[in-house]
N, C-alpha and C positions, 0 to 999 in steps of 0.2 A: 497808328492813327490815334488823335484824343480821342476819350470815349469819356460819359457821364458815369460816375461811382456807379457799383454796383453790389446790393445791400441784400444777403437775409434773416430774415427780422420771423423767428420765432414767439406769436402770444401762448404763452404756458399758465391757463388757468383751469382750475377746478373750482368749483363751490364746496363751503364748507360740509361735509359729509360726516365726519368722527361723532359716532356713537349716534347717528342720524340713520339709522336704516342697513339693511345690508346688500340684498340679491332683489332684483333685476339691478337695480338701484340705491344706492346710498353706498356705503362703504368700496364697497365690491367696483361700484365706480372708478372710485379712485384708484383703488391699487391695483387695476386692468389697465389705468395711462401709466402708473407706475413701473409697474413690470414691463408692458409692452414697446412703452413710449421713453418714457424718462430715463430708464436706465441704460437703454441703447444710444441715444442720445447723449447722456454724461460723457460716454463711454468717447464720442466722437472729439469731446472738448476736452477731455484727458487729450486725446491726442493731437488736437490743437494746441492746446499749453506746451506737450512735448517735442515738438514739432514734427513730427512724425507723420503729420496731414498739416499740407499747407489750407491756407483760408483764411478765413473769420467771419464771424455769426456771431448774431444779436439775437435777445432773446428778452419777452419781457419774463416775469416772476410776482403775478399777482401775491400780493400777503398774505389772503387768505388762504391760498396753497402754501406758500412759502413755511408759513405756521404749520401744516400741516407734514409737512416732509420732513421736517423738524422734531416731531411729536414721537413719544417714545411708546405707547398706546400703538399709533399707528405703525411704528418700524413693525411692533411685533406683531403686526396683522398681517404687514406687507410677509414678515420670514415662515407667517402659516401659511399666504396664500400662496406663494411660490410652491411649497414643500410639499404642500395639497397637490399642486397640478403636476407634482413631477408623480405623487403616487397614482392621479389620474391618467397619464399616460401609461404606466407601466400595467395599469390592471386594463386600457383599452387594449394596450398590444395584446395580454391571454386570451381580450373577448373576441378580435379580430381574430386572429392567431383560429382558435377555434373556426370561426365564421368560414376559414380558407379565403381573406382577403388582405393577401397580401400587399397592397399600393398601400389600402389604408395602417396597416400595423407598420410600415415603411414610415409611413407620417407621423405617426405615434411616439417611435424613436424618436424621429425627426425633431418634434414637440417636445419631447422627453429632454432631448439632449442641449435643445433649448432654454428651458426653466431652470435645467441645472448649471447652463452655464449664469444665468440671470441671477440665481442664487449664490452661487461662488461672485461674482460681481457685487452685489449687494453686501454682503456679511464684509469679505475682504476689502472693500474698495469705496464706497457711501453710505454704510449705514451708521450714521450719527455727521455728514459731511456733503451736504444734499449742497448747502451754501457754498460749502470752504470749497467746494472743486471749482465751484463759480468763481468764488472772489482771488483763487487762485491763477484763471482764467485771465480775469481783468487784468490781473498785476502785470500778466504775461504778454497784455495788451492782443491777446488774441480772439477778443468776445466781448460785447458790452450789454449788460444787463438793465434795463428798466425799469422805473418804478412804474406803481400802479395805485388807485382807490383802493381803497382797503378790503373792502368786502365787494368787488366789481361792482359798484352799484351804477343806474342810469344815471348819470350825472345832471344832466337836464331837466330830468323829470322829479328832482326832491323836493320837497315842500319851503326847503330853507335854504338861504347861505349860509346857514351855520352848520347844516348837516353834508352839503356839499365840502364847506371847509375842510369837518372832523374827517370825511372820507379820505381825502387828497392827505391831511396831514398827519393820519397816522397811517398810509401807505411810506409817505416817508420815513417817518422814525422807524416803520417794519424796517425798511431801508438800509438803514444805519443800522440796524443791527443786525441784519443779516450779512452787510458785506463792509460795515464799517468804515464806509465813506459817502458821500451826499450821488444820490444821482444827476444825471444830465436831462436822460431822456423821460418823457411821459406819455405813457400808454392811456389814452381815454377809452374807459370800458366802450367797448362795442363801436371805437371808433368815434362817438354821437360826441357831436357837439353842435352848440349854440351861443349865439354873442353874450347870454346872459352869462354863460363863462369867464367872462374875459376878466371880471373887477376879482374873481377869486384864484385864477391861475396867474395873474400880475405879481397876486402879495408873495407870490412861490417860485420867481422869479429874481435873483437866482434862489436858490440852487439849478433849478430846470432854467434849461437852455431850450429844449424844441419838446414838440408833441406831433404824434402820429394821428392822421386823419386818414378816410378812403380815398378813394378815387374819385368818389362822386361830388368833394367839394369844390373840386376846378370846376366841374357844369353847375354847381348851386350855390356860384359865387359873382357878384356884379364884374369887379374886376375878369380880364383876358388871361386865365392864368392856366398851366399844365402842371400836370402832374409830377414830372420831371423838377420842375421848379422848385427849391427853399423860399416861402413864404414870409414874411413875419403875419402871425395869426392873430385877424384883429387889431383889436385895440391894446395885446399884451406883446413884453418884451420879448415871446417866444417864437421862436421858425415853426412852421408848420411843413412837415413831412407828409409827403402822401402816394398812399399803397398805388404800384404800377398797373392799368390795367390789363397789358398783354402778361405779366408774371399772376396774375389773379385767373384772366382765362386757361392758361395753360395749365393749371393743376386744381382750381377752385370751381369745376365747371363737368358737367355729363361727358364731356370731350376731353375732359385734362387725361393727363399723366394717369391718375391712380384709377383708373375705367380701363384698364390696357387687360386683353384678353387673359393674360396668363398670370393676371395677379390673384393673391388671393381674394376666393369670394366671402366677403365679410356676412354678410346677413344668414347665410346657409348656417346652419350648427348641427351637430349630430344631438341626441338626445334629446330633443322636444326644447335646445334651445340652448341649452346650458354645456352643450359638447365640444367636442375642435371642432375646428373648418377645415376639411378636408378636401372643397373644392375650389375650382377656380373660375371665374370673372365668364368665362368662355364666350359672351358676348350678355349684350345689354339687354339683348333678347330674350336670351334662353331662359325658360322658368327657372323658380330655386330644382325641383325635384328631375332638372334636365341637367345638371352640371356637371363639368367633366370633371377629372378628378385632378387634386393641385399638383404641380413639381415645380418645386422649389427652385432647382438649379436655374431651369427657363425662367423664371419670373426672376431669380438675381440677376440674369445677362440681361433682362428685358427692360430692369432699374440700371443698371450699367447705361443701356444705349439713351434710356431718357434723359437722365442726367446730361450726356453728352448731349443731346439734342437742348436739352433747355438752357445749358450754359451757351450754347454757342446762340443761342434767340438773343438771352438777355445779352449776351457781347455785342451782337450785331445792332441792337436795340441802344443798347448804349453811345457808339457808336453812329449810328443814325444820327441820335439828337445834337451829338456832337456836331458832324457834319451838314446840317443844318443853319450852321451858326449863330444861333439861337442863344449859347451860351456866352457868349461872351469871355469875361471874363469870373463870372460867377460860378459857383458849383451847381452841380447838377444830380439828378439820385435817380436810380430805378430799383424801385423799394420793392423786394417782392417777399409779401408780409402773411402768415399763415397761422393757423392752426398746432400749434405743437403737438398735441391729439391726433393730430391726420396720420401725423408722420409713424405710425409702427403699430397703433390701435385701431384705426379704419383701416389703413391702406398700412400693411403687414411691410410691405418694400418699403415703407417713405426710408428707415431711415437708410439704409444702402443707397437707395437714391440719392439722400443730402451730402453722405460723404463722396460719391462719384459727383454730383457740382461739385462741393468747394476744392475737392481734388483737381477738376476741369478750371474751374475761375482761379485759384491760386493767387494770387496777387493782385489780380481785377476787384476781388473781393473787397468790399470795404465796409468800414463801421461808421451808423448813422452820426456822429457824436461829432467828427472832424470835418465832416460835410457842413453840420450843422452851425458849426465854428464858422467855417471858412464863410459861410452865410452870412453871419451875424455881423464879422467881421469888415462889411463892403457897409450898402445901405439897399437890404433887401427890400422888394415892394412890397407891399397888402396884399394878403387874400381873406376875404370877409366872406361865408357860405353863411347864408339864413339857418341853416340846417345841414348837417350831414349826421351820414352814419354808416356802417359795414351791413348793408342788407340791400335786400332785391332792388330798394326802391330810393335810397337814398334817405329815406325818414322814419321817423319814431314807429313809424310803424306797428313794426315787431314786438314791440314793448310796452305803446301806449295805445288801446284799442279799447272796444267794447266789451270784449272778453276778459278783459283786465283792470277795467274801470274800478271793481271792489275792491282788489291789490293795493291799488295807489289812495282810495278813498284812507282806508286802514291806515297805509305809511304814513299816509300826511297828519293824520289824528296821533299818531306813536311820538312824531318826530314832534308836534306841539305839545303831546303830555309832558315828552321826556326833557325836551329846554327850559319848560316851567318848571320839573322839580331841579333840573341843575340853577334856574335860575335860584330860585326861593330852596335850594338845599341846606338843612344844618343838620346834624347829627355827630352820633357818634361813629368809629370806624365801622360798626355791623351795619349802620345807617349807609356810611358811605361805600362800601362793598354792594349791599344792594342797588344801589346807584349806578356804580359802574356795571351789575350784569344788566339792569337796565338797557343801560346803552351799549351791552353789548347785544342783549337780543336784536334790539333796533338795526345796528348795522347788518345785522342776519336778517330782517328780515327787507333789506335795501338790498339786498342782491339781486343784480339785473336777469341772474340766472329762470328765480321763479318765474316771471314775466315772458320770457321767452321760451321757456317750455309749455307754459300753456299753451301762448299763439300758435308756436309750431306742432300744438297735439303731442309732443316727444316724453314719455312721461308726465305728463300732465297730473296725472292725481298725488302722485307723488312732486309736483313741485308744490299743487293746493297746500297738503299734509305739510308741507316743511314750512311753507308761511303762516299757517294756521299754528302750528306748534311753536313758533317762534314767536309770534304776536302772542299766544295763552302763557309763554312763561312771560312776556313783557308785561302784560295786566299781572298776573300774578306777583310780579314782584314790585310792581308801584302802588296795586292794590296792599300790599303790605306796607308802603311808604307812605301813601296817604294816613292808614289805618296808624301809625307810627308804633307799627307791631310786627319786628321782622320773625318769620320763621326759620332761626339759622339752620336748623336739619335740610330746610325744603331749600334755602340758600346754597348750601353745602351742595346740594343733589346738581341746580341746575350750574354751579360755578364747574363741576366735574362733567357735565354733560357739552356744555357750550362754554369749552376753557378758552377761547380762542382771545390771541392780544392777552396775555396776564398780566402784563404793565399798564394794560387800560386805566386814562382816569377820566371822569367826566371836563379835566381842561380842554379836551380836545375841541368841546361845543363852546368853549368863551368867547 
């Protein structure tokens, strides 16, 4: 039977973390998606290249992570912190051991045997190759990768076109240098978009061919449109994609997949917080201090059966729209677009989970990129949404509130200091160094990341702390530009602290 493509689209983003903090938060962040997440995950796309596992999988690659996976600072944080948690295992096993509780020194191993495989992966297999496995991937036509804004920032919400521009165009040249060819696809941070978009994604047009939206811009769009549908978006040359709602429910939701009783229970930790998780999900019910205790085995056969259960929705799903007849002759997509994060750092099973799909989908599987062709290719229709975005409600919400109002007051003051000194800039190179960390604070401190942890309470004081420290080195260093008295020591300090982009030039804002 025809069915409509069927697409998964991993978004793989962190905020910039390096030399920003370390435990609950900051560092330790990242190389907890790293170990847990990303390198399990590499691991499935080595085997995709090889062919070894049928499929394919799409994934975006924000820059500002990309920079940092990259970073050689950070490999050697990531080779302590593995190396850390394998001695952390081996001294819980003698405390258990002692304790007489054998299930949990069983887990400990378990854990142990874990980190050491993560670390022999890492040393032998990505570390200094976080890219190349990627762009190895592409060549192999088995994965297609995405660009993204540079620093995720809300794209809707900047005070400029020119700071929107600088976002979008040095996601690209990260782009290009990371995998040495132009991308197709475009990830808009957080989904959010608005038609005031449209005059600065045209000029980027090509190289990008389509952009991923939610779900919710079929409902908050005048046109009849579905989600299933290739768009052209707007008033720009580009398709609009957009995330499926049945693949969002089914794993994105109190109900999904990763709530399944025998997974592990992520919030529980042994040691006041900072331990393993030794227990399991046992229901949605149970308090943390009720939990049964994990096994692994059960919770792999349990990612085995959902897997098979969710490939055969999204087939039948596919299929549906087909028969229908709905489609015509045009393509069709059931985009089911997620979190990279979920998969192995929340939810411990995503990634066994993802390789039983693509194992189950095999050939069904497809990449946004030919879909998005074959779109372009007829004469797509419109779909114009006033507003979208990836959150509860469709709108800015999340990001633009009363709780947030000094954030954006701040950026919009930053983003007009920092265009007047690229306008009216001369100096010499120390002048123009200052310059560019300038505007690199500034893109730091546009990340849509602080904004959304305030609203959501998640770390909050520590997203304050990172836009406040990011905003005092931006006056510090313009207040030395105005002053036309650079402090290169104090320059030196923050270009080593917030090295992020070292090709940055202030052309980006022309």
């Amino acid at each position: 039977m025809a069915s409509a493509d069927i697409a998964i689209l991993l978004h793989t983003h962190m905020p910039y973390v390096r030399r920003n903090g370390d435990w609950p938060v900051g560092e330790e962040w990242l190389l907890e998606a790293w170990a847990e997440s990303y390198l399990p995950i590499w691991r499935i796309i080595e085997d995709l290249s090889a062919g070894t596992l049928p499929g394919r999988l799409s994934l975006t690659m924000t820059p500002v992570l990309a920079e940092q996976l990259q970073d050689e600072y950070m490999e050697e944080r990531l080779d302590w912190y593995l190396r850390n948690k394998i001695g952390h295992t081996e001294r819980e096993m003698e405390r258990l051991e002692a304790m007489g509780d054998g299930p949990r020194k069983n887990l400990a191993a378990f854990f142990g045997d874990l980190y050491r495989g993560l670390l022999a992966d890492f040393e032998d297999r990505y570390r200094g190759r976080m890219m190349g496995v990627l762009a190895e991937a592409m060549d192999a036509g088995v994965i297609e990768v995405l660009a993204s804004a540079a620093t995720h920032a809300h794209l809707p919400s900047l005070g400029d076109e020119r700071s929107v521009k600088a976002q979008i165009e040095i996601g690209l040249e990260s782009y290009r240098r990371c995998f040495g060819r132009e991308p197709r696809g475009f990830w808009l941070p957080e989904c959010s978009y608005s038609p005031d978009l449209d005059g600065v994604l045209e000029r980027f047009s090509p190289p990008l061919s389509y952009a991923v939206l939610d779900f919710s811009a079929a409902g908050g769009a005048s046109e009849n449109a579905s989600t299933w549908e290739p768009r052209r978006l707007g008033s720009t040359p580009l398709v609009a994609l957009l995330r499926d709602r049945l693949a969002h429910d089914l794993v994105w939701t109190m109900r999904g997949y990763p709530c399944g009783h025998d997974y592990r229970e992520f919030s529980k930790r042994d040691y006041d917080g900072w331990g393993f998780q030794y227990w399991r999900i046992t229901s949605q019910n149970t308090p943390l201090d009720e939990k049964d205790i994990y096994h692994p085995a059960r919770a792999a056969a349990r990612a085995d059966e959902d897997a098979r259960n969710f490939a055969a929705r999204l087939s039948r799903r596919g299929e549906e729209i087909a028969a229908a007849g709905t489609l015509g002759g045009a393509a069709g997509l059931v985009l089911a677009a997620y979190d990279t994060e979920l998969l192995g750092h929340w939810w411990r099973e995503g990634p066994l989970w993802l390789r039983g799909v693509l194992s189950e989908l095999g050939d069904k599987s497809s990449l946004p990129g030919p879909v998005a062709a074959r779109a372009l290719s007829g004469e797509p229709t419109v779909i114009s949404p006033a507003m979208t975005a990836w959150n509860a409600d469709g709108t800015f919400s999340t990001w633009v509130n009363a709780g947030t109002a000094d954030i954006w007051r701040e950026t919009h003051l930053a983003e007009e200091a920092c265009l007047r000194h690229i306008e009216t800039g001369r100096g010499d190179e120390v002048a123009k160094r200052a310059l560019t960390q300038a505007a690199r604070e500034l893109l730091l401190m546009e990340s849509s990341d602080w904004t959304f942890m305030i609203t959501r309470g998640e770390a909050a004081g520590y997203a304050r702390d990172r836009f406040s420290s990011h905003r005092s080195r931006f006056l510090a260093v313009t207040g030395m530009l105005d002053r036309g008295e650079i402090d290169t020591a104090s320059l030196a300090s923050l270009e080593d602290t917030d090295n992020l982009f070292p090709w940055l030039t202030p052309r980006y804002w022309d």
